[in-house]
PLY file of the C-alpha trace (Angstrom):
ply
format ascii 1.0
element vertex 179
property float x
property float y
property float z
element edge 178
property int vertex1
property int vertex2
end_header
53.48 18.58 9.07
49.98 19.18 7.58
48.36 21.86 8.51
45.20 21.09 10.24
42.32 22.48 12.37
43.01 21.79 16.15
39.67 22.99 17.78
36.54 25.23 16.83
34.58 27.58 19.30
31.44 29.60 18.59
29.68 31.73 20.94
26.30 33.49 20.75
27.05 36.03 22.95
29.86 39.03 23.06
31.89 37.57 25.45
36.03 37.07 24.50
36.44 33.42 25.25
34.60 31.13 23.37
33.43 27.54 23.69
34.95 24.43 22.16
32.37 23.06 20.09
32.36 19.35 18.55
31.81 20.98 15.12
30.82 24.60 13.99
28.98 25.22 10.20
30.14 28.38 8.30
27.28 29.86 5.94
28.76 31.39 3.01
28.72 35.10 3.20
27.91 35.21 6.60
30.02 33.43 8.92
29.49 31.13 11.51
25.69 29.54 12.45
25.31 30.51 15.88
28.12 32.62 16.37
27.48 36.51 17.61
29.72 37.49 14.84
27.62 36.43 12.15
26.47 38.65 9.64
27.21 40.34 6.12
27.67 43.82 7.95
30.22 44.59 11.02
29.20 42.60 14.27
32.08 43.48 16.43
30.57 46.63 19.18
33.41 49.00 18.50
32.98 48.79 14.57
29.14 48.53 14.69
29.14 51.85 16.59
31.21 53.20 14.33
29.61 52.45 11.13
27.10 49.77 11.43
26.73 49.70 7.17
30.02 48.65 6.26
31.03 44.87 5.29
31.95 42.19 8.06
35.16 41.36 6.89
35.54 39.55 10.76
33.28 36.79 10.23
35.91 34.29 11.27
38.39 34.17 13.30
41.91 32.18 13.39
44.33 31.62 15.94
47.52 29.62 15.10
47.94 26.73 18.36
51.65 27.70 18.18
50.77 30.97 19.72
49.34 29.22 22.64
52.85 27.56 22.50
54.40 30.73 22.68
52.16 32.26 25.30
52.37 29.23 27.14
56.44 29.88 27.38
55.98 32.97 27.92
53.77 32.66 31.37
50.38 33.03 30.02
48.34 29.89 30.01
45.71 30.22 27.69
43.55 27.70 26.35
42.36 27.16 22.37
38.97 29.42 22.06
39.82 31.79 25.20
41.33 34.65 23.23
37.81 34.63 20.80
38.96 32.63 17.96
36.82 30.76 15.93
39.39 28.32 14.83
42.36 27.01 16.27
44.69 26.06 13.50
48.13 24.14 13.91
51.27 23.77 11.33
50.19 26.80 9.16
51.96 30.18 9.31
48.60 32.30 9.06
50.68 35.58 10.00
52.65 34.89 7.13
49.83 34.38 4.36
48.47 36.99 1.72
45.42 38.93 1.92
43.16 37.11 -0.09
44.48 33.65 0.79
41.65 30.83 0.51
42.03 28.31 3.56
40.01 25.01 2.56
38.65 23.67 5.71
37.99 20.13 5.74
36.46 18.59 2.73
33.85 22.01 1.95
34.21 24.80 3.74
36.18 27.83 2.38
37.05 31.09 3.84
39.24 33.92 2.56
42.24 35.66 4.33
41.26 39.47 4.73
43.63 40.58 7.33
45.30 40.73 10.69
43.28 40.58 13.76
44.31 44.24 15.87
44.60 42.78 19.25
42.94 45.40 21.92
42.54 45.96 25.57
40.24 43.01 26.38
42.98 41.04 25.99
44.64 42.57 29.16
40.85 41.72 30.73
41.92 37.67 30.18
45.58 37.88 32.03
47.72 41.28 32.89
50.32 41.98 29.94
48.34 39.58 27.43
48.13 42.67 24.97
51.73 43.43 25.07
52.65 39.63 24.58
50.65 39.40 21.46
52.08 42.28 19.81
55.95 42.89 19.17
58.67 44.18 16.75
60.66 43.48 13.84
64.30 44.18 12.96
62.94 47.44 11.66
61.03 48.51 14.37
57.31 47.50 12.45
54.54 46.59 14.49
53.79 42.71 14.58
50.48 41.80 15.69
50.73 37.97 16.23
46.80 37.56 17.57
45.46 35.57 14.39
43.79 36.79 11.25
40.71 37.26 9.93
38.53 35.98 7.42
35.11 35.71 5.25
33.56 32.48 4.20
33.93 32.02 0.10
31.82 28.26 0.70
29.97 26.86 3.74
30.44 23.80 5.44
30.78 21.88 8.46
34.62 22.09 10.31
35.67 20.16 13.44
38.68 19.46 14.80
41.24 17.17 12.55
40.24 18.58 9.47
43.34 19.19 7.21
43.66 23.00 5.86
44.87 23.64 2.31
46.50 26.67 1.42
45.10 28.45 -1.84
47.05 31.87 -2.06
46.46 34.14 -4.46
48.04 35.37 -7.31
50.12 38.09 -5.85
51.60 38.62 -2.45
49.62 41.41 -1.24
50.94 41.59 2.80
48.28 41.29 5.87
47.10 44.72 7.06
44.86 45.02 10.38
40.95 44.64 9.66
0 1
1 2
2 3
3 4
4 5
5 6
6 7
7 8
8 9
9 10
10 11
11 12
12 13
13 14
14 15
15 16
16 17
17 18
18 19
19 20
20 21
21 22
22 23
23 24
24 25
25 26
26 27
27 28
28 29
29 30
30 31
31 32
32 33
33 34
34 35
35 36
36 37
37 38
38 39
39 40
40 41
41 42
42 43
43 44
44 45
45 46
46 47
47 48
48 49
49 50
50 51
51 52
52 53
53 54
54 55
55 56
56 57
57 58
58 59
59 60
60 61
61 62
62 63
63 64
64 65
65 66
66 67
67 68
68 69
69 70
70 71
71 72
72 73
73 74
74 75
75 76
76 77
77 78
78 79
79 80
80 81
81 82
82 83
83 84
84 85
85 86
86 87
87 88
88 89
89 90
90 91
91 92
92 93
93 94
94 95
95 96
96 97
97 98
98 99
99 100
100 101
101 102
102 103
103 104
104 105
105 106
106 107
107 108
108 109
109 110
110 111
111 112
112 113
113 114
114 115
115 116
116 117
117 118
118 119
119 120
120 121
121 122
122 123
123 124
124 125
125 126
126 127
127 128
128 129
129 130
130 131
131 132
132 133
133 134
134 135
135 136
136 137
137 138
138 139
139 140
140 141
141 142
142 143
143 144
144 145
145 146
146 147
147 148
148 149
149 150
150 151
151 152
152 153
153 154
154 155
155 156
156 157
157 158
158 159
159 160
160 161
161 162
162 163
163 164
164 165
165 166
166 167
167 168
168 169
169 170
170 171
171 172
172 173
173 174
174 175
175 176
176 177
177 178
């Protein structure tokens, strides 16, 4: 299966779910046109009040459509965009990439890998035990956060839904931390 972009949202307000749009562009550097998380410094509340100086290394989101799946299964209907992704990928392992990945998107756009999303409490907001059935355990007893990665965009460009995704990892194998 090629990996491919099933849906993109944006949303220019902090809200969790965000719209399916036709097509969203990504301005290198910045993130998404239109989208509240936007910007070369943090946008998301909790970080800006915590340091409002540091680098947005959240500018896009990624959600993998097989978690839907998964959720689905699991008695949580939730629909592409609704748990504040950016953009819904399908046939690509993104919990298993590098930090540092590139992900081409479509024929121009480029973003880089720079970690896990940290799922929070707002999830629990969008259905009762979302949180807990985002997170879970390996054989060792590590922490698995399953709720998509993030990323910053390398090259701009125009995405939609259908465009193919090519994997670029880097170098070395350096494993996804939360961001």
């Amino acid at each position: 299966m090629t990996a491919s972009v099933s849906a993109v949202h944006a949303s220019p307000t902090h809200s969790m779910a965000k719209p399916t749009q036709a097509s969203i562009r990504l301005i290198a550097g910045v993130g998404i046109e239109g989208d509240v998380h936007r910007g070369e410094t943090v946008q998301h509340q909790s970080r800006v009040r915590s340091d409002a100086t540091k680098p947005n290394l959240r500018q896009v989101h990624l959600i993998h459509a097989e978690l839907h799946d998964e959720l689905r299964d699991a008695g949580f209907d939730m629909a592409a965009g609704e748990m504040g992704e950016n953009i819904t990928t399908q046939g690509i392992d993104l919990l298993g990439l590098s930090t540092g990945t590139r992900l081409r998107l479509g024929s121009d756009a480029v973003v880089e890998v720079t970690g896990l999303r940290n799922p929070c409490h707002q999830l629990d907001g969008l259905r009762p035990g979302l949180m807990k059935a985002v997170l879970d355990r390996d054989e060792d007893g590590n922490l698995i956060r399953k709720a998509g990665v993030m990323s910053v965009v390398v090259t701009g460009g125009e995405v939609r839904a259908g465009d193919t995704i090519e994997v670029e990892p880097p170098s070395e194998h350096v494993p996804l931390e939360p961001v």
